[in-house]
N, C-alpha and C positions, 0 to 999 in steps of 0.2 A: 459242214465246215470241218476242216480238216482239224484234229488234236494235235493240240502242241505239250512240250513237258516245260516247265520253270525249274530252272537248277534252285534248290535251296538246302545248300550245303549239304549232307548225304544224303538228301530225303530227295525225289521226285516228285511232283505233284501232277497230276494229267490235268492241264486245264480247259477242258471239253466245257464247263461251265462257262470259261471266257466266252469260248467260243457262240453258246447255244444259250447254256442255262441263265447268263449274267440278262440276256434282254427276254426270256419267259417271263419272269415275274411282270415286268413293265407292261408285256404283249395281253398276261391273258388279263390280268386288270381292267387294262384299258376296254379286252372286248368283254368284260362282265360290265363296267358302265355304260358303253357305247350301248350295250342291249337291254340297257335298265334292270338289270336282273342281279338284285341284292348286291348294293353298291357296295353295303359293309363288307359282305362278303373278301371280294375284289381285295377291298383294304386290306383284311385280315389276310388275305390271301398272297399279296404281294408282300405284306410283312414278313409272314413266317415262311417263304420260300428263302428271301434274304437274309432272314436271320439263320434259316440254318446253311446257306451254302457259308456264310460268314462263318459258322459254327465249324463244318467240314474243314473250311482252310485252315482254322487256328487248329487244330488235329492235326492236320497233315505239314505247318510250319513249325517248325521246330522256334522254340526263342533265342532270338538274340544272345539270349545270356546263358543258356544254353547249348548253344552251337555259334561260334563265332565267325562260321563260314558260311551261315546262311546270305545269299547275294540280295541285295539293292533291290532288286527286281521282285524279289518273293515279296518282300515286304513295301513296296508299289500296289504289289495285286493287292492286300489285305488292306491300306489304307484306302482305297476309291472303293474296297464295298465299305471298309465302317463309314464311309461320309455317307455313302445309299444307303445305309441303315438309319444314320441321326435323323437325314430327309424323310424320311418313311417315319420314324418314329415323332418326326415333330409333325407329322402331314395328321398324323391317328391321332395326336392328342389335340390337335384343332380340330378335327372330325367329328371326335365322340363329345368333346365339349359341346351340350345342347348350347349356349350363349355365343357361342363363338361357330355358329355351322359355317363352311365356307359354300359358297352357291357353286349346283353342280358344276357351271362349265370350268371351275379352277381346276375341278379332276381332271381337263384335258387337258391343260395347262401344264398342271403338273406333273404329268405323265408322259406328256413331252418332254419336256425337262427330265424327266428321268429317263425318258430312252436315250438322246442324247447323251448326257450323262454315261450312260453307259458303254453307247457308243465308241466315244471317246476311249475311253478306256480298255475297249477289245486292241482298237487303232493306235495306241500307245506303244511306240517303239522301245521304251524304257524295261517292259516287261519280261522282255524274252522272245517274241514271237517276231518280231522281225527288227532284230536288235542291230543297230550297226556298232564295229567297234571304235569305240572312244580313236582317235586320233593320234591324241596326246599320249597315250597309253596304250604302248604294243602289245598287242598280245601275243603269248608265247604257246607252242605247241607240245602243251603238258597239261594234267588235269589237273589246276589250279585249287578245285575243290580241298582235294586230298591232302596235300604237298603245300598249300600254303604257309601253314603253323611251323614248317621246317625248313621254308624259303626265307633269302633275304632279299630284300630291294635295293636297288642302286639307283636312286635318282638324279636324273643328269639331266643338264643344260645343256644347250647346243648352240654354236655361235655362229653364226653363216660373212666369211667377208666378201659382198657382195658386188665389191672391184673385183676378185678374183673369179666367182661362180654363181651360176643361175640353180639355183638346186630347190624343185619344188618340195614342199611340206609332203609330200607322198611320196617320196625317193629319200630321205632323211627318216620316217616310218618305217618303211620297209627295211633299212639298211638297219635297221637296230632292232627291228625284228629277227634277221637273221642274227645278229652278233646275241638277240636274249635266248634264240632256242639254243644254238653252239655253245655260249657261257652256262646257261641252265644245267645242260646236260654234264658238265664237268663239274661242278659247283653248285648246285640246286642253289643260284643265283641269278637275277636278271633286273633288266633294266628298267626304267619307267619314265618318261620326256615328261618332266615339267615346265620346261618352256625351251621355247626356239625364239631367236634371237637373231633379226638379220641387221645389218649395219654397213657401212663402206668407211672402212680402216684404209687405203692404201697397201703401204707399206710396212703401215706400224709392227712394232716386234709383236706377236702372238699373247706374250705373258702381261703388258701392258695391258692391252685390249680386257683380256680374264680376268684383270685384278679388279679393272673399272669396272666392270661388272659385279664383279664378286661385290667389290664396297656398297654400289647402288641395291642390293639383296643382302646385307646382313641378317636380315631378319629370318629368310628363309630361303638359306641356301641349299643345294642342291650336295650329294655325294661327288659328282665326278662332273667335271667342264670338258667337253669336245669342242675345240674351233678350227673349223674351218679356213684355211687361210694359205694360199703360196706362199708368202713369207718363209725363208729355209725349211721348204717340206716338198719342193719339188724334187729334189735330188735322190731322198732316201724315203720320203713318204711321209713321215711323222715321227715325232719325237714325245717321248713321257718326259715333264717341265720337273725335274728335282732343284731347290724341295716346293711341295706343293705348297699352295695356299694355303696362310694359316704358319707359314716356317720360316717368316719374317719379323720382327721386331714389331714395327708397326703393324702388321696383320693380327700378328697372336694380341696384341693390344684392342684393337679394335673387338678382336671377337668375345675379348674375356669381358668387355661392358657395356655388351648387347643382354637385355633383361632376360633373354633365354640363350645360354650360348650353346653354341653349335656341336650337335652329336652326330658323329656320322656312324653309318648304317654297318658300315664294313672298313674297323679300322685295322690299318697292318701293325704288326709289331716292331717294324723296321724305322716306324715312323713314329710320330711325336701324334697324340691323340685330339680328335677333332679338327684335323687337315681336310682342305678340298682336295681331292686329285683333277691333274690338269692335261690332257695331251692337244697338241697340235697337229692336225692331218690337210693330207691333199687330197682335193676331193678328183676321183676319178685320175685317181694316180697312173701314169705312163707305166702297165706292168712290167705288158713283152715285150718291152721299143727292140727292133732295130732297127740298125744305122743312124742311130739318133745319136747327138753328143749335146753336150748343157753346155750351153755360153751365157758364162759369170755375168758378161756384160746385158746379157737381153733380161738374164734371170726366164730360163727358160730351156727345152729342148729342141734343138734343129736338126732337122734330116739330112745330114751330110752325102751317107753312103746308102746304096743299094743293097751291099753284104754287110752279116754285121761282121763287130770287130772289138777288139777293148774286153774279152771277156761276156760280152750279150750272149745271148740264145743260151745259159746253161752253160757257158766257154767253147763255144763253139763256134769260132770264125770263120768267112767266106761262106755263111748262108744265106741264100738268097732271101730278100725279105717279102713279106705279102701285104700287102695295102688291104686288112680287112678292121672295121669298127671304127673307118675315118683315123686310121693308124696304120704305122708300118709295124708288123709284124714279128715276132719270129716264127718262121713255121714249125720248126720240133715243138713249139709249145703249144700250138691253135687246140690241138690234139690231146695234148697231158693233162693225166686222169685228175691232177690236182689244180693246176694253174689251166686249162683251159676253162672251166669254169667261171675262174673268177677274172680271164680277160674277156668274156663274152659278157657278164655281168659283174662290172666295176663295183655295185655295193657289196658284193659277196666279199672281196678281199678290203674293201674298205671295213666293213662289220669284222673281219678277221683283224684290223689295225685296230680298230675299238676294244677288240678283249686284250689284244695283247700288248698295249700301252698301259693300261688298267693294270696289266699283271706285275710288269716291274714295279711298280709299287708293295709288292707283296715279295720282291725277293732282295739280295742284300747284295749280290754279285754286280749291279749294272751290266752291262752286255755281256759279264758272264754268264749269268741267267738262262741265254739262249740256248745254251745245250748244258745237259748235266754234268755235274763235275763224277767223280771217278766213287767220290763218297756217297753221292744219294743212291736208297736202296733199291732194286728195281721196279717196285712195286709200285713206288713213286715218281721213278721215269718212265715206266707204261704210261702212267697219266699225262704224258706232256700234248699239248697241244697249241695252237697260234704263235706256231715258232717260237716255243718257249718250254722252260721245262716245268717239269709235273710239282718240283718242290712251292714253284710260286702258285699252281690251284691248288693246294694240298693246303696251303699258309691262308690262301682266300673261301676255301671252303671253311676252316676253322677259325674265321674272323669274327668278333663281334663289333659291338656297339662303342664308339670311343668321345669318349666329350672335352671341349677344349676346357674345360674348366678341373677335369681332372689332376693331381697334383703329379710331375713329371718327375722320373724316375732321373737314374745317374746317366750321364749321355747323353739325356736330350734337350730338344731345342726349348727353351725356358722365358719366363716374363719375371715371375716373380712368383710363382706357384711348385716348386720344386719338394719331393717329397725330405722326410724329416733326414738331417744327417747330411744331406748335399746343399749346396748354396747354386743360384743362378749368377754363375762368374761369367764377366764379360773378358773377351777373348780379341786382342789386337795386336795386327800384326805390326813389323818393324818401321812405315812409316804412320805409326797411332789410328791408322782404322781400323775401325772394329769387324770384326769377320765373322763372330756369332756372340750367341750368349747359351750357357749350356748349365743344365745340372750337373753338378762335379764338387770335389771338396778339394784340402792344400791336399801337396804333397812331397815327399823329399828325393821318391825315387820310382821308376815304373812299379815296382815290387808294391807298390801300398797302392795302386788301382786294380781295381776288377776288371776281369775279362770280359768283354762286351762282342754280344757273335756277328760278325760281319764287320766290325771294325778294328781300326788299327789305335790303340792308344799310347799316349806319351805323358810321361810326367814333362812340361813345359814350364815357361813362363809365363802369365795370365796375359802380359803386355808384353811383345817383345821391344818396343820401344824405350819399355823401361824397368832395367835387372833389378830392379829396389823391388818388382812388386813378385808377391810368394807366389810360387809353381803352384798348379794344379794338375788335376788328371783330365789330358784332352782324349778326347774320339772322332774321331773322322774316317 
């Protein structure tokens, strides 16, 4: 039988015993009693083979406490021999007990039972040897051993609306598989599916659909929500939802009297701390159309032209179009080192909407984001990638841990937790609705607020409905 190795965090272990040595002890026992030849023997003999292969593995497993990357699977192999060890130790003390002899044929008995047992246990998928991977849990092409202790996880939801798309559980895996190697690599960041989510929404708007959700999961919410859904994401593909989950009145309420309240994994500075992030995509989005045009009224795209026109192909009008992937085409792009790619394989550029909806979150321009401004250094627009610039993975590789429960700074969105010196003012506009609530204190003129980066501040009215009540310092 072929040697396999068990990862156990930077140690190796050859496990040639799974393979051979785990069912010797059971084999030669059995033929030391089968041939009545010093039964005790046998006993002593399948003991002390298992107890020292038992003895070898805890040598060659580093602990737990010890090494914190040792995987699941190492310590699988070490608990199914100490169970064949207690077995064998309870077998010998009912043996050597003259009161208690068991009659010979239990040793066959028992010895079945322990091959099996063992069996079992070569056959074990969970070990390493013929491991498949978790499902729910993409894996990423980096060696996790290493790199873990310096990685963060983004755990995401996934919401499928099932009036719009057929999208098996292995096309939603894969498509986030690429989006954690590509994230990875720029961010030693990635993703991990805690649950999928199918339903049949209609129409409904996208953020509706994430919030009911979110509420029915207080307990254990997820980093980042992807939904699925045509709902306005045919036309431009997807949209990051500002502000996320968590940037509501009633949201931020709801989370702050949850018995553990919610810390995400990778919070931005931009935003208020222990937010969901939320985007809405189309799945297997129209890349290269031509001759297609969108009619409001189908909610949909229809093949009008042959050539394209409007700007299509790259702005390239009057090219003829190709009917390839059950689509009309543009042909300058079937070809292009970048986009033909990801029109032959739709989740390649979907997994590229996945990091780069995630990203504005992490920058303070909104669609300026998309290309650098004139300020960032170049060092940090070499970094740019999924159509976006490099300042927002720079902000996302430097992210930590943010909890709603944290107390909020000047500027942001607030319950009643705001640090010391600022008050959570509610903010309403000229016909008495309230439009937020923010950490902020009074003020008499811009000159007595703090500059805040990415925002525009105003010494205001708290109400503009009504001038009796004292200005404060707004940000938007």
């Amino acid at each position: 039988m072929k040697c396999k190795g068990i990862s156990a965090g930077y140690h190796e272990l050859e496990v040639c015993i799974v393979g051979g040595w785990a069912m010797l002890p059971s084999l030669t026992a059995i033929f030391l009693i089968r041939r009545k030849i010093a039964c005790d023997c046998g006993r002593w003999a399948l003991y002390g083979l298992v107890s020292s292969v038992l003895d070898a593995a805890r040598e060659a497993l580093p602990s737990r406490h010890h090494n914190p990357h040792a995987t699941n699977s190492s310590y699988h192999f070490l608990n199914h021999f100490k169970n064949i060890e207690l077995i064998v130790e309870l077998f010998m003390e009912v043996q050597t007990n003259e009161d208690s002899k068991m009659p010979r044929s239990y040793n066959y008995l028992f010895f079945i039972f322990l091959l099996l047992f063992s069996a079992n246990f070569i056959s074990s998928p969970s070990i390493g040897i013929q491991k498949k991977p978790v499902a729910s849990r993409p894996q990423i092409s980096v060696n996790t051993r290493t790199t873990l202790s310096k990685s963060k996880v983004i755990r995401v939801s996934v919401i499928v609306n099932e009036d719009h798309y057929t999208i098996p559980r292995s096309d939603i895996d894969q498509t986030f598989r690429f989006a954690s190697d590509s994230l990875y690599e720029k961010t030693r960041t990635f993703y991990v599916i805690k649950d999928v989510y199918y339903g049949h929404f209609g129409w409904s708007q996208a953020y509706d659909v994430v919030q009911n959700y979110l509420y029915d999961h207080l307990s254990d919410l997820p980093d980042y929500v992807v939904i699925f859904t045509k709902a306005d994401t045919m036309l431009y593909g997807g949209y990051n939802i500002i502000p996320p989950f968590g940037g509501r009145t009633e949201e931020l309420n709801a989370l702050l009297e949850e018995e553990r309240p919610f810390c995400s994994n990778i919070a931005s500075p931009y935003l208020t701390p222990g937010v969901v992030y939320v985007a809405e995509l189309d799945w297997h989005h129209l890349l290269g159309r031509c001759g297609y045009d969108y009619s409001v009224k189908r909610g949909e795209w229809v093949h009008v032209s042959n050539v394209s026109f409007g700007g299509q192909c790259q702005n390239q009008p009057g090219l003829r179009c190709v009917f390839m992937y059950d689509e009309w085409q543009c042909p300058n792009l079937i070809d292009d080192p970048e986009m033909g790619p990801q029109i032959a394989d739709r989740r390649l550029f979907t997994a590229e909407s996945i990091n780069h909806e995630l990203l504005h979150n992490f920058g303070y321009k909104n669609v300026g984001d998309h290309v650098c401004g004139d300020d960032v250094p170049e060092a940090v627009r070499s970094e740019s990638a999924f159509d976006i610039c490099g300042s927002t993975i720079e902000t996302l590789k430097n992210s930590g841990v943010g909890c709603v429960s944290e107390r909020r700074s000047i500027g942001e969105y607030c319950s009643r937790n705001c640090t010391t010196g600022t008050y959570c003012y509610e903010f309403r506009d000229e016909h008495g609705s309230v439009t937020t609530f923010q950490c902020t204190h009074p003020c008499e003129s811009e000159s007595d607020c703090s500059p805040l980066l990415g925002k525009t501040v105003q010494c205001r009215l708290r109400a503009l409905d009504d001038p009796f009540i004292n200005k404060a310092c707004f940000y938007h």
